[in-house]
PDB file of the backbone (N, CA, C, O) and the ligand in Angstrom, with CONECT records:
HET     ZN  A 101       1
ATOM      1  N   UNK A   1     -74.441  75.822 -29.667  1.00  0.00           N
ATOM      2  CA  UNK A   1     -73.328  76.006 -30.592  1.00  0.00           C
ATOM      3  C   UNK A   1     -72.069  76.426 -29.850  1.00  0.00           C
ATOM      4  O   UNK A   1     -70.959  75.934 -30.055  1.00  0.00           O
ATOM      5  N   UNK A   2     -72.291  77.203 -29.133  1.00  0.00           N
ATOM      6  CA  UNK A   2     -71.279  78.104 -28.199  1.00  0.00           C
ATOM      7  C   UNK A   2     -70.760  76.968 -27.443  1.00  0.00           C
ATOM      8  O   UNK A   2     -69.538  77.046 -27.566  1.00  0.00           O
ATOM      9  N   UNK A   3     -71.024  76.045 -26.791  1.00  0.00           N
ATOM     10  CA  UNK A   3     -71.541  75.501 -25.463  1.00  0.00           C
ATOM     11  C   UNK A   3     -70.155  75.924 -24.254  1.00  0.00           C
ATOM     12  O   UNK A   3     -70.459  76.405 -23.162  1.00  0.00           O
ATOM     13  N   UNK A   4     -68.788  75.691 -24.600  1.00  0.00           N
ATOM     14  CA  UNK A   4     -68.180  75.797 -23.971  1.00  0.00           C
ATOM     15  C   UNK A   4     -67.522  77.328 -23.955  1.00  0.00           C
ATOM     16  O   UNK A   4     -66.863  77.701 -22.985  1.00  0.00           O
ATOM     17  N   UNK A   5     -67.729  78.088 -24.984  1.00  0.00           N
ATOM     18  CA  UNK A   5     -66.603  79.226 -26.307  1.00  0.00           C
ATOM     19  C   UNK A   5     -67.303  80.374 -24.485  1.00  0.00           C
ATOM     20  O   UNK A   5     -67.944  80.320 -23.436  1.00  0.00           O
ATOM     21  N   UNK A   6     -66.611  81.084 -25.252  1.00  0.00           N
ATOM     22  CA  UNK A   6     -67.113  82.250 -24.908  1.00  0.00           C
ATOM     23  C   UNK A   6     -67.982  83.064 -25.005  1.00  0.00           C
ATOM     24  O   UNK A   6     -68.714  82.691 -25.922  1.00  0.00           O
ATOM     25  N   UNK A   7     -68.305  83.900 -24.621  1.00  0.00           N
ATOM     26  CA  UNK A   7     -69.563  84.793 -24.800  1.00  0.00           C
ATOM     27  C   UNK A   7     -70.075  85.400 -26.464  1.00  0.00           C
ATOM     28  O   UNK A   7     -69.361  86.322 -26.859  1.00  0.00           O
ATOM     29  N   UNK A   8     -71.118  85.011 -27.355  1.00  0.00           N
ATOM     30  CA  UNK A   8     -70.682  84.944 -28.726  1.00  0.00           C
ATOM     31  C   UNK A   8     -71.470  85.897 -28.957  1.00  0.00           C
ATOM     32  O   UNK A   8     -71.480  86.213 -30.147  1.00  0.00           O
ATOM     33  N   UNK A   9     -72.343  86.668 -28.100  1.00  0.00           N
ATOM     34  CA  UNK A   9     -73.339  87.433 -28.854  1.00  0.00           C
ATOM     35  C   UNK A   9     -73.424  88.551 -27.507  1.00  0.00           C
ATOM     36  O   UNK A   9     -73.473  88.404 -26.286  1.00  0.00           O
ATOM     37  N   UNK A  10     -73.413  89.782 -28.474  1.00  0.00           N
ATOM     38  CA  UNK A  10     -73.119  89.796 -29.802  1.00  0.00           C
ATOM     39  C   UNK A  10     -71.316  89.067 -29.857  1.00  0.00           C
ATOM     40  O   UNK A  10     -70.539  88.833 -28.931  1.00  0.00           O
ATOM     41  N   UNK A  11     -71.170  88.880 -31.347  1.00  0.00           N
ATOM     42  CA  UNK A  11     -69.889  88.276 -31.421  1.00  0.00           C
ATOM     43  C   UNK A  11     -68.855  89.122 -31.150  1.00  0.00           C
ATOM     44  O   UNK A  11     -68.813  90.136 -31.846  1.00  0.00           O
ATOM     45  N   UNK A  12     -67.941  88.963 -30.254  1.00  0.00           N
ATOM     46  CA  UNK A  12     -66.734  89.325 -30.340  1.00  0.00           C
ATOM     47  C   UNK A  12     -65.517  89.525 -31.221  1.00  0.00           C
ATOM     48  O   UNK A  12     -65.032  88.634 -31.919  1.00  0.00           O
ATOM     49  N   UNK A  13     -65.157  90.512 -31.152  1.00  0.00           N
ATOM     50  CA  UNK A  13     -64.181  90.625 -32.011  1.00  0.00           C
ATOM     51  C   UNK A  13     -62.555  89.978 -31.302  1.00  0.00           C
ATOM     52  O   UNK A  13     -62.231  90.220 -30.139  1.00  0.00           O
ATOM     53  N   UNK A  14     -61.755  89.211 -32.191  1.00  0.00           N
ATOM     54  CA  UNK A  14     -60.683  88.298 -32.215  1.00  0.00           C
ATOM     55  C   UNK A  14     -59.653  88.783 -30.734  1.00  0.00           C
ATOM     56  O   UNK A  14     -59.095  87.979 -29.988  1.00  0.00           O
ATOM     57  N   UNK A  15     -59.616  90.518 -30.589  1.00  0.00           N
ATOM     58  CA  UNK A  15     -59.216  90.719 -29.633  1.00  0.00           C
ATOM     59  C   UNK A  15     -59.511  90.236 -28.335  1.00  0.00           C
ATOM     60  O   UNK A  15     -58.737  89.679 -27.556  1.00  0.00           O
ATOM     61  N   UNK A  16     -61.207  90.616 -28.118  1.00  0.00           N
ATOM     62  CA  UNK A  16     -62.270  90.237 -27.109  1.00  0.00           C
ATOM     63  C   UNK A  16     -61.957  89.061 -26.912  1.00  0.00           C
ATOM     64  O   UNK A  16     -61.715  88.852 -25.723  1.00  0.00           O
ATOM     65  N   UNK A  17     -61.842  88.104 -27.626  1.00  0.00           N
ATOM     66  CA  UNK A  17     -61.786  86.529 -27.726  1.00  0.00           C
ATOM     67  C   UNK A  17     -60.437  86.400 -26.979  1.00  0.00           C
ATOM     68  O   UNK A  17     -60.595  86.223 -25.771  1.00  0.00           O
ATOM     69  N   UNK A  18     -59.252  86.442 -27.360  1.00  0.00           N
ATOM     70  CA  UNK A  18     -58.247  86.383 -26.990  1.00  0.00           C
ATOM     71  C   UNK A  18     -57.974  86.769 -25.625  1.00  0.00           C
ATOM     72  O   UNK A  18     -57.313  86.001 -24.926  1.00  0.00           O
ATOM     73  N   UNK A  19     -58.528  88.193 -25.017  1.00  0.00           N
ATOM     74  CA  UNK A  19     -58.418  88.815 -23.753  1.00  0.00           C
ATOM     75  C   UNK A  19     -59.477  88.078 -23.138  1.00  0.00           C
ATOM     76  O   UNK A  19     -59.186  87.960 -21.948  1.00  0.00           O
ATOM     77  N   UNK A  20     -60.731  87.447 -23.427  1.00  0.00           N
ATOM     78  CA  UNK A  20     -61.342  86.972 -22.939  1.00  0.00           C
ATOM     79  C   UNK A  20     -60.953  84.976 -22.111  1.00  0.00           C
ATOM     80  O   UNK A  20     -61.502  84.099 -21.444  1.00  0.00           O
ATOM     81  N   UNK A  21     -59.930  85.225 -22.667  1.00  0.00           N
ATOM     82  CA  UNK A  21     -59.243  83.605 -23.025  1.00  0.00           C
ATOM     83  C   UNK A  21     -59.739  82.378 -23.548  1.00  0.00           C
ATOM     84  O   UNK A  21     -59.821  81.256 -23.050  1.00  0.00           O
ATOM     85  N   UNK A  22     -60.171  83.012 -25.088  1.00  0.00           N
ATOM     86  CA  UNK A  22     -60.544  82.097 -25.863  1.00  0.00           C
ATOM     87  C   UNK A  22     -59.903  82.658 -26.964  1.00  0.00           C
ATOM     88  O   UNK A  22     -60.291  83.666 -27.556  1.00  0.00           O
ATOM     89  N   UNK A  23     -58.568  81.762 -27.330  1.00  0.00           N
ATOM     90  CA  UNK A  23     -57.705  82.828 -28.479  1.00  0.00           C
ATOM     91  C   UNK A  23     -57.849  81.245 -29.608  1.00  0.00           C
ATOM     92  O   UNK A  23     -56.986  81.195 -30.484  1.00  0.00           O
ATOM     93  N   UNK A  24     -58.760  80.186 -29.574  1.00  0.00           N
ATOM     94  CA  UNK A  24     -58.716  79.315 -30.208  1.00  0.00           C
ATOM     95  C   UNK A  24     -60.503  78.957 -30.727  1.00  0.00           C
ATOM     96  O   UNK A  24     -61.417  78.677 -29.952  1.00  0.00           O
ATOM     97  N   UNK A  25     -60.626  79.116 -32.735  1.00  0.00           N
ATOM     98  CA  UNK A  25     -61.322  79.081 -32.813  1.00  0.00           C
ATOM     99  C   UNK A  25     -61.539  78.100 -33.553  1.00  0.00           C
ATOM    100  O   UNK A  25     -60.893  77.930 -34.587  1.00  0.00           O
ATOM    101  N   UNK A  26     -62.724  77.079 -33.052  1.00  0.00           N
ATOM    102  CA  UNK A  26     -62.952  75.824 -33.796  1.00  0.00           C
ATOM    103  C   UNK A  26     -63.736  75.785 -35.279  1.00  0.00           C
ATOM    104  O   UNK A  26     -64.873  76.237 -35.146  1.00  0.00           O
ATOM    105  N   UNK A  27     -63.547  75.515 -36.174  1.00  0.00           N
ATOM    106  CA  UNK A  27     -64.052  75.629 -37.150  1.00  0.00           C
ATOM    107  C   UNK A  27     -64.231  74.540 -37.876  1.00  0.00           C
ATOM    108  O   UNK A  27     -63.346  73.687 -37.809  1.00  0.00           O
ATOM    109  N   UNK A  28     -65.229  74.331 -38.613  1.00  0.00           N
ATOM    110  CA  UNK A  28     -65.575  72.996 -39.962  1.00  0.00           C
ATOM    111  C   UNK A  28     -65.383  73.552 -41.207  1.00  0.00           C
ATOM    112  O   UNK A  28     -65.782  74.672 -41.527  1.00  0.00           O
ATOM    113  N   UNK A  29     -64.738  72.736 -41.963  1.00  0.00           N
ATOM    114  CA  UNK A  29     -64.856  73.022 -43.542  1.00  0.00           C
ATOM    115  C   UNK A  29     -66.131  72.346 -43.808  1.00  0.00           C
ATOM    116  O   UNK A  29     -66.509  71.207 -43.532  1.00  0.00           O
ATOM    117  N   UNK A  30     -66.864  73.601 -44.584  1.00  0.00           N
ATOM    118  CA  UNK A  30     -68.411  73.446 -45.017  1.00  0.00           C
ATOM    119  C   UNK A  30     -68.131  72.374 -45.909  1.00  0.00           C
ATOM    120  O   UNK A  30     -69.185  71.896 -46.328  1.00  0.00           O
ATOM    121  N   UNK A  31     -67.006  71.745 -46.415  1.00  0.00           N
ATOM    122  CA  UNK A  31     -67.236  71.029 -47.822  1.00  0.00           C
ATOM    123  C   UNK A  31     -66.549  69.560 -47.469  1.00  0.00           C
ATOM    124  O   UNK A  31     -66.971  68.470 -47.857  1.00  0.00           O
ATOM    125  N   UNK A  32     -65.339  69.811 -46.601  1.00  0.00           N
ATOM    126  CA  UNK A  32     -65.109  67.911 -46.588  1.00  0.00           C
ATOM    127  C   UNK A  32     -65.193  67.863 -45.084  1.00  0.00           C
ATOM    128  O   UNK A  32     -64.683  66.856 -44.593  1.00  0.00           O
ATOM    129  N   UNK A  33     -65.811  68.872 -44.107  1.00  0.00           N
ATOM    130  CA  UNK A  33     -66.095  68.494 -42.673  1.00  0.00           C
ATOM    131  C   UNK A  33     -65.216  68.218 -42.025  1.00  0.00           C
ATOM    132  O   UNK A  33     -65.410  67.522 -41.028  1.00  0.00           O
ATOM    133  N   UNK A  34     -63.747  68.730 -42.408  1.00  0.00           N
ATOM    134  CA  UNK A  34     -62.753  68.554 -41.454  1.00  0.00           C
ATOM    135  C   UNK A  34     -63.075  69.218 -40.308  1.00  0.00           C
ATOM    136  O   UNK A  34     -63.690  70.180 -40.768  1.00  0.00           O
ATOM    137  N   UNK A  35     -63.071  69.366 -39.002  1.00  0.00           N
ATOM    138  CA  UNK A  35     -62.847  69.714 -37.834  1.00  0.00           C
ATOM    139  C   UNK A  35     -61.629  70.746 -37.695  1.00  0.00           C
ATOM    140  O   UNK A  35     -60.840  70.177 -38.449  1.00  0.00           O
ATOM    141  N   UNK A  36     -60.885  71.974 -37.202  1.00  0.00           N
ATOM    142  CA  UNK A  36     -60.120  72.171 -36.946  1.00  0.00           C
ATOM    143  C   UNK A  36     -59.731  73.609 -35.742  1.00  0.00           C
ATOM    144  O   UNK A  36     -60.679  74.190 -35.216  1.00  0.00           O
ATOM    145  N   UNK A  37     -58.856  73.867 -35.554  1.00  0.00           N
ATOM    146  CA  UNK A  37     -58.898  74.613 -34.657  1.00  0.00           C
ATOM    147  C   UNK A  37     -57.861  76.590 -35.550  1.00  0.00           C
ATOM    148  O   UNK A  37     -57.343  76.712 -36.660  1.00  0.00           O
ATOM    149  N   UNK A  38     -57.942  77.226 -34.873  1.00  0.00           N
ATOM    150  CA  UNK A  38     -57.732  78.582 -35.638  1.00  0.00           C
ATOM    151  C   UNK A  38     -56.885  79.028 -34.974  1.00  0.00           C
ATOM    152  O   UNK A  38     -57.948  79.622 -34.788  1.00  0.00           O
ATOM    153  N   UNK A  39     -55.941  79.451 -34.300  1.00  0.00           N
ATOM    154  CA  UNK A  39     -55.228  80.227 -33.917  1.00  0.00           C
ATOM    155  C   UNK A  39     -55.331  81.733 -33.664  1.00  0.00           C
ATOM    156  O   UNK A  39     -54.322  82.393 -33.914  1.00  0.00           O
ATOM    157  N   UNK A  40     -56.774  82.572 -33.049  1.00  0.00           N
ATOM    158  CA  UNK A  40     -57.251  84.115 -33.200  1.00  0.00           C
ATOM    159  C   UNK A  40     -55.554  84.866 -33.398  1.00  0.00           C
ATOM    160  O   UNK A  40     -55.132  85.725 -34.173  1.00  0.00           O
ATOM    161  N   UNK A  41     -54.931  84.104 -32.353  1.00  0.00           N
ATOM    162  CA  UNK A  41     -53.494  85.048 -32.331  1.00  0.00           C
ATOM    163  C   UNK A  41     -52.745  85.313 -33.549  1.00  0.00           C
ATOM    164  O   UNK A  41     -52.291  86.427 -33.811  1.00  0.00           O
ATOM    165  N   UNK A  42     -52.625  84.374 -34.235  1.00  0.00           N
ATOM    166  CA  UNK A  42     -51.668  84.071 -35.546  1.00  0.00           C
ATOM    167  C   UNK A  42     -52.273  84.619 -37.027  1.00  0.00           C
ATOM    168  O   UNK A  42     -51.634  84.618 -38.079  1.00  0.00           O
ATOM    169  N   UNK A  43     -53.805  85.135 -36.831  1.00  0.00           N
ATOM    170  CA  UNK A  43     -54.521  85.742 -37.529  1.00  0.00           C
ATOM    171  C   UNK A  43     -53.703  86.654 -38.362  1.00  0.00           C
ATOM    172  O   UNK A  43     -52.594  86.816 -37.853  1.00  0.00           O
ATOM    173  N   UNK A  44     -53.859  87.265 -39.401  1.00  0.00           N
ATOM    174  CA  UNK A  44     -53.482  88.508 -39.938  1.00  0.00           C
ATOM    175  C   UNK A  44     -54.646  89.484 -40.397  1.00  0.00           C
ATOM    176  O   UNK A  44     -54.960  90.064 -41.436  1.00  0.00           O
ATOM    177  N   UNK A  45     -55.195  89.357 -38.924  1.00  0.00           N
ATOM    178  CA  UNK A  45     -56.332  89.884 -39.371  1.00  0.00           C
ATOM    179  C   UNK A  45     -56.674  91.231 -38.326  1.00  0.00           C
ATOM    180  O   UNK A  45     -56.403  91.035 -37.141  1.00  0.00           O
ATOM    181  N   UNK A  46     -57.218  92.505 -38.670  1.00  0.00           N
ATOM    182  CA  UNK A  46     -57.103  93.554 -37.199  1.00  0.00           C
ATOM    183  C   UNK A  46     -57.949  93.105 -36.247  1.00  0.00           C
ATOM    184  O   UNK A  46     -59.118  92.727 -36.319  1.00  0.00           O
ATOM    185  N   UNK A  47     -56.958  93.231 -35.061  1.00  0.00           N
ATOM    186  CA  UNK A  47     -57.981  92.785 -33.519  1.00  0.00           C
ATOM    187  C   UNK A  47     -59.491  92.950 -33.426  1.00  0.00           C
ATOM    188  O   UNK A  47     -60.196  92.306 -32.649  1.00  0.00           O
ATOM    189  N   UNK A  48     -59.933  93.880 -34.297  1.00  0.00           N
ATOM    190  CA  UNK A  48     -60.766  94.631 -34.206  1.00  0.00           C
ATOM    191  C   UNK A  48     -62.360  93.922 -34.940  1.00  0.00           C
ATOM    192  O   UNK A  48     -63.555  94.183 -34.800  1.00  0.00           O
ATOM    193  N   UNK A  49     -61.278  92.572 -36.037  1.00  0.00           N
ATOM    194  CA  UNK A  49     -62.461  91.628 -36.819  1.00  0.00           C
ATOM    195  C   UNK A  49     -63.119  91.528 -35.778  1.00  0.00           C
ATOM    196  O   UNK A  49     -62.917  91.893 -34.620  1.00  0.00           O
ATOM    197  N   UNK A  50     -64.173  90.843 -36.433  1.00  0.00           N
ATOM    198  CA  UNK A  50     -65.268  90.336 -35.392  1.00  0.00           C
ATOM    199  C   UNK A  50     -65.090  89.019 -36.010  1.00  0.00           C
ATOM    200  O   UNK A  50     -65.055  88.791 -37.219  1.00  0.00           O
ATOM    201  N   UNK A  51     -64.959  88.016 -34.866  1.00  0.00           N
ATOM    202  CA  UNK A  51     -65.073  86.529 -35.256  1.00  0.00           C
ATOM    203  C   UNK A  51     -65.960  85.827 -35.830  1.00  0.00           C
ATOM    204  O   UNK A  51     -65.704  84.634 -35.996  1.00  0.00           O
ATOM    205  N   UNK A  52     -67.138  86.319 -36.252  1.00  0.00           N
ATOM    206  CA  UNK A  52     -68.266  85.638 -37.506  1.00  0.00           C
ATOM    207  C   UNK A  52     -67.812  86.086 -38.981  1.00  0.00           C
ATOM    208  O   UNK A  52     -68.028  85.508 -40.046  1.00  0.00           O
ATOM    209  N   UNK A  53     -67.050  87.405 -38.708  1.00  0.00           N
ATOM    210  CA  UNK A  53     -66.629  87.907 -40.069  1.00  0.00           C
ATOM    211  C   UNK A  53     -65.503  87.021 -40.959  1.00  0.00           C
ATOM    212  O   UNK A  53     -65.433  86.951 -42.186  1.00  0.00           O
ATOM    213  N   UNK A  54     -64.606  86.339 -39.912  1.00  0.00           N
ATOM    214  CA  UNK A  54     -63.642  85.252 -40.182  1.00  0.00           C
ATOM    215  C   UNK A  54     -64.423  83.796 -41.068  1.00  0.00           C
ATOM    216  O   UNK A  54     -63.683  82.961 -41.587  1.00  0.00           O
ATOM    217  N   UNK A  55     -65.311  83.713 -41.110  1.00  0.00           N
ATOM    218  CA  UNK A  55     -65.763  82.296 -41.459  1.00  0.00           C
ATOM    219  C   UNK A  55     -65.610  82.273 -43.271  1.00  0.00           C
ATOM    220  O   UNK A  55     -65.301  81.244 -43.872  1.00  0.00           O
ATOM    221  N   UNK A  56     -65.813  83.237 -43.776  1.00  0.00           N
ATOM    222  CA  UNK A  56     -65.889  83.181 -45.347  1.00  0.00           C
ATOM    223  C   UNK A  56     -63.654  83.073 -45.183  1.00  0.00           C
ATOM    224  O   UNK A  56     -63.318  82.850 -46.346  1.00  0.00           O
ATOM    225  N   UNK A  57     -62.851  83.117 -44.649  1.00  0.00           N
ATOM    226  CA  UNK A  57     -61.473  83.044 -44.789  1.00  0.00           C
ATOM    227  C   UNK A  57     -61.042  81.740 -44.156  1.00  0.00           C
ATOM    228  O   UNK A  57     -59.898  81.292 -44.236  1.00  0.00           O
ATOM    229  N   UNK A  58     -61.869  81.269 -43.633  1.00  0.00           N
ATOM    230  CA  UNK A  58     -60.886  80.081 -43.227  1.00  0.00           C
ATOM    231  C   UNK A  58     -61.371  78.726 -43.465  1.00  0.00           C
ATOM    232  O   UNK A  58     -61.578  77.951 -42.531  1.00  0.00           O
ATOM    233  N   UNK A  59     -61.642  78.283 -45.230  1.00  0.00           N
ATOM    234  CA  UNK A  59     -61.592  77.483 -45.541  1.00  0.00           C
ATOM    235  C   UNK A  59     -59.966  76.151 -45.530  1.00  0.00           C
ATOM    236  O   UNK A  59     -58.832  76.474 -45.884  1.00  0.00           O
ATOM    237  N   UNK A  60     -60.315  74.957 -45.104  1.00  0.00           N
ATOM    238  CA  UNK A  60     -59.071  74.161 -45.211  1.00  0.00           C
ATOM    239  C   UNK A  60     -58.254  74.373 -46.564  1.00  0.00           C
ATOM    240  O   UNK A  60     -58.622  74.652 -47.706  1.00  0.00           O
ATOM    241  N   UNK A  61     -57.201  74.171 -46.085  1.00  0.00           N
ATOM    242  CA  UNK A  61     -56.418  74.097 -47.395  1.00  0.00           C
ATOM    243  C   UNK A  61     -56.441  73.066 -48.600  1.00  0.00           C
ATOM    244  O   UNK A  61     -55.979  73.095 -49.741  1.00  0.00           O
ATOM    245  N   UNK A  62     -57.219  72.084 -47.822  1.00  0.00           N
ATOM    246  CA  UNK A  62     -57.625  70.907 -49.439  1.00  0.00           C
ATOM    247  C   UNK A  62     -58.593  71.599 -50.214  1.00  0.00           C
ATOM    248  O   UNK A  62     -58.616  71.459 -51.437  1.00  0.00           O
ATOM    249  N   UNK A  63     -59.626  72.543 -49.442  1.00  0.00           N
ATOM    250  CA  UNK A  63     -60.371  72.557 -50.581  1.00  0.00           C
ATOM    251  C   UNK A  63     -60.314  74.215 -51.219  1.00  0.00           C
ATOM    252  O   UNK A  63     -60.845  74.839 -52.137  1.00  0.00           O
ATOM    253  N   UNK A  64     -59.611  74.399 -50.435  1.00  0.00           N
ATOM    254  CA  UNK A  64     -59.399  76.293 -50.919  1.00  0.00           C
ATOM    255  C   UNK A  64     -59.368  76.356 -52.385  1.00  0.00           C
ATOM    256  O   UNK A  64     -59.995  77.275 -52.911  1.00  0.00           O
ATOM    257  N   UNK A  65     -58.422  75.109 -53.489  1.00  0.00           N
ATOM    258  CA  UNK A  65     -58.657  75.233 -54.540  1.00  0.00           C
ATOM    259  C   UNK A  65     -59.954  74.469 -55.321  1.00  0.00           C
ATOM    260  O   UNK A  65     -59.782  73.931 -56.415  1.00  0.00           O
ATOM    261  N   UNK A  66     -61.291  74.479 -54.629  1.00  0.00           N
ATOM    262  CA  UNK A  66     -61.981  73.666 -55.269  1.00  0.00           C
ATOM    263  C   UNK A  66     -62.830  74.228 -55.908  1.00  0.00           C
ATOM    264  O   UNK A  66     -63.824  73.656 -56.355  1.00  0.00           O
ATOM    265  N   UNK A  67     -62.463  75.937 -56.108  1.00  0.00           N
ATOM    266  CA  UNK A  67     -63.299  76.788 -57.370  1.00  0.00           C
ATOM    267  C   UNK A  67     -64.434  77.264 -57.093  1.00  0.00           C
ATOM    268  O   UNK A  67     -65.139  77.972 -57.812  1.00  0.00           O
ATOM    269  N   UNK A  68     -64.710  76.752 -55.669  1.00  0.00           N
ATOM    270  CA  UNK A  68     -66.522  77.516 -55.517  1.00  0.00           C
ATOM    271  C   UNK A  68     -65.931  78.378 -54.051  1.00  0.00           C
ATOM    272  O   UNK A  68     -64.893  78.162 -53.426  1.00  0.00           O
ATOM    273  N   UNK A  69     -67.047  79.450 -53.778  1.00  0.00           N
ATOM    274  CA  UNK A  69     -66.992  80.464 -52.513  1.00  0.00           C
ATOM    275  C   UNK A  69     -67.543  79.895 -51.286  1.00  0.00           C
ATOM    276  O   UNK A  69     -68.657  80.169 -50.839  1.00  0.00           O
ATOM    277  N   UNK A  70     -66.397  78.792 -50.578  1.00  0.00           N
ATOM    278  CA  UNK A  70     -66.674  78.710 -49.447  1.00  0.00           C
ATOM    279  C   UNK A  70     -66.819  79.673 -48.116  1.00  0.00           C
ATOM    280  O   UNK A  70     -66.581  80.862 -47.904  1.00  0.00           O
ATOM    281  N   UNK A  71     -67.289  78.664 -47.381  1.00  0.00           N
ATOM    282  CA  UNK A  71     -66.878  79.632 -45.871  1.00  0.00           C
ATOM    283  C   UNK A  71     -67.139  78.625 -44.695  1.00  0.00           C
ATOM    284  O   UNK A  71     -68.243  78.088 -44.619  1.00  0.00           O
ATOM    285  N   UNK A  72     -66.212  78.368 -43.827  1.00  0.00           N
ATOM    286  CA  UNK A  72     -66.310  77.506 -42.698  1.00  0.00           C
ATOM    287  C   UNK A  72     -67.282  77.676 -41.846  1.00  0.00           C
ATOM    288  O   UNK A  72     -67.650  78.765 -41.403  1.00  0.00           O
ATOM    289  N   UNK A  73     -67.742  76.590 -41.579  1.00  0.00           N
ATOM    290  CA  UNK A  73     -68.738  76.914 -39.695  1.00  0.00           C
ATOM    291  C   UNK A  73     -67.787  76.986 -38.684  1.00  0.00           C
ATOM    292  O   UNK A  73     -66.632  76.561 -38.658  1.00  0.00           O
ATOM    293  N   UNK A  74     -68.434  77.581 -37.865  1.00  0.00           N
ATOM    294  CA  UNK A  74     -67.590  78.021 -36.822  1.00  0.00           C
ATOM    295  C   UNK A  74     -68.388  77.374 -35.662  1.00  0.00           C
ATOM    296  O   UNK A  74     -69.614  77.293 -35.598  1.00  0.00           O
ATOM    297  N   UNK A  75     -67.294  76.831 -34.565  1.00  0.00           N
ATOM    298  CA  UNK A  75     -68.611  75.405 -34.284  1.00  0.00           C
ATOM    299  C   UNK A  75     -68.152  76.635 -32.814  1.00  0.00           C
ATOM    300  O   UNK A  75     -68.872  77.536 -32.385  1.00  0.00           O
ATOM    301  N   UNK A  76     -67.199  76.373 -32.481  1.00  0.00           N
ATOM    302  CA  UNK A  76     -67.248  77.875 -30.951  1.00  0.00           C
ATOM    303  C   UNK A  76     -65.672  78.395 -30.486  1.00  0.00           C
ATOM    304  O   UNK A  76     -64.723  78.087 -31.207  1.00  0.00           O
ATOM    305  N   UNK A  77     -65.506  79.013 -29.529  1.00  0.00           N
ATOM    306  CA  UNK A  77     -64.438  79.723 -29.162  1.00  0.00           C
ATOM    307  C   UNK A  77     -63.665  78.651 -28.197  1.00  0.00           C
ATOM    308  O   UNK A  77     -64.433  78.260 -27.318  1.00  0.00           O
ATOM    309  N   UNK A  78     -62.722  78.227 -28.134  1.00  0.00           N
ATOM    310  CA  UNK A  78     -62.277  77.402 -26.960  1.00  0.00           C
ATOM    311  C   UNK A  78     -61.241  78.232 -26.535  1.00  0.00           C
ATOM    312  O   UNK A  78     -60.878  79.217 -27.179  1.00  0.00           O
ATOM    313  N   UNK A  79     -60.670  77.819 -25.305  1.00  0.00           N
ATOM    314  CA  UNK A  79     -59.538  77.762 -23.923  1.00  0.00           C
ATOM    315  C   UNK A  79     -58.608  77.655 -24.786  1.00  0.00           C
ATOM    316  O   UNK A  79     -57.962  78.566 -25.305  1.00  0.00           O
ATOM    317  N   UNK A  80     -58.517  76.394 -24.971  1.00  0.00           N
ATOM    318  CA  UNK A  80     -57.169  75.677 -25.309  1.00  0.00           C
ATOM    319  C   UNK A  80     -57.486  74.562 -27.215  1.00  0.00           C
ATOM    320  O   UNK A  80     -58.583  74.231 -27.666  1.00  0.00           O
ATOM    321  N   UNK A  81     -56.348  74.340 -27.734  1.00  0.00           N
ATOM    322  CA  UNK A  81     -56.187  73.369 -28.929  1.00  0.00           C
ATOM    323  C   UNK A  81     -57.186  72.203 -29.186  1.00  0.00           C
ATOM    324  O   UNK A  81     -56.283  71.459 -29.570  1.00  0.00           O
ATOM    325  N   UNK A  82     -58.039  71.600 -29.271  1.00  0.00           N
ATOM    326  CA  UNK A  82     -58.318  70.495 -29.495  1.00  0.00           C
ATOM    327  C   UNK A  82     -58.153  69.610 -31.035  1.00  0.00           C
ATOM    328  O   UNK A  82     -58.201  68.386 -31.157  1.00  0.00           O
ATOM    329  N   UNK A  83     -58.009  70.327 -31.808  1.00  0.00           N
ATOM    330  CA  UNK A  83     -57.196  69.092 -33.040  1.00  0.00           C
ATOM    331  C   UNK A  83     -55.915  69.384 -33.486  1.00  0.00           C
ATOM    332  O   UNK A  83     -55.411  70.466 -33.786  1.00  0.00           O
ATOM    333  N   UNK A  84     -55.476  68.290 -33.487  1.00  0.00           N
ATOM    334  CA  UNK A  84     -54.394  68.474 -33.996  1.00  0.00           C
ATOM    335  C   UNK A  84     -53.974  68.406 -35.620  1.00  0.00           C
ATOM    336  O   UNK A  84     -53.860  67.340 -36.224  1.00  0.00           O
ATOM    337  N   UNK A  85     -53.781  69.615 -36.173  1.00  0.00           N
ATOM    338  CA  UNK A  85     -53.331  69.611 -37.440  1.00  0.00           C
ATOM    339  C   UNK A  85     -52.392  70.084 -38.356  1.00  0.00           C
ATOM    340  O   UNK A  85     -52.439  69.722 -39.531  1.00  0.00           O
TER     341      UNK A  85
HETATM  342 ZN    ZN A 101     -62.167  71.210 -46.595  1.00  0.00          ZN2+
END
């Protein structure tokens, strides 16, 4: 799952990630399987989250209004951007 991310276990918290230089987190929408990437930095979230705790918040924005309690997979931590969205 990890394969490239950073060290996930135990999971790091968004700070760890970031100082670790993985401030980019890849994620799937559980519901239309978009692919996308997270920004740990741009978060409004305290350094202090732990990055598994993030997955119930970062559903895509198509389906955020689709009335049921999602939560994204979190596929791993990367370096750098890989989708562009
Ligand atoms: Zn979606």
């Amino acid at each position: 799952m990890w394969s490239d991310g950073g060290p996930i276990d135990p999971s790091p918290t968004i700070d760890q990630a970031i100082n670790g230089g993985y401030p980019w987190l890849e994620v799937r929408c559980s519901r239309c399987k978009t692919a996308r990437d997270v920004d740990l930095a741009a978060l409004r979230r305290p350094p202090t989250t732990c990055v598994h705790d993030l997955a119930g918040r970062l559903v895509c924005q198509k389906c955020k209004g689709a009335g049921k309690r999602l939560a994204a997979t979190l596929l791993q931590l990367a370096p750098r951007k890989r989708h562009d969205t």
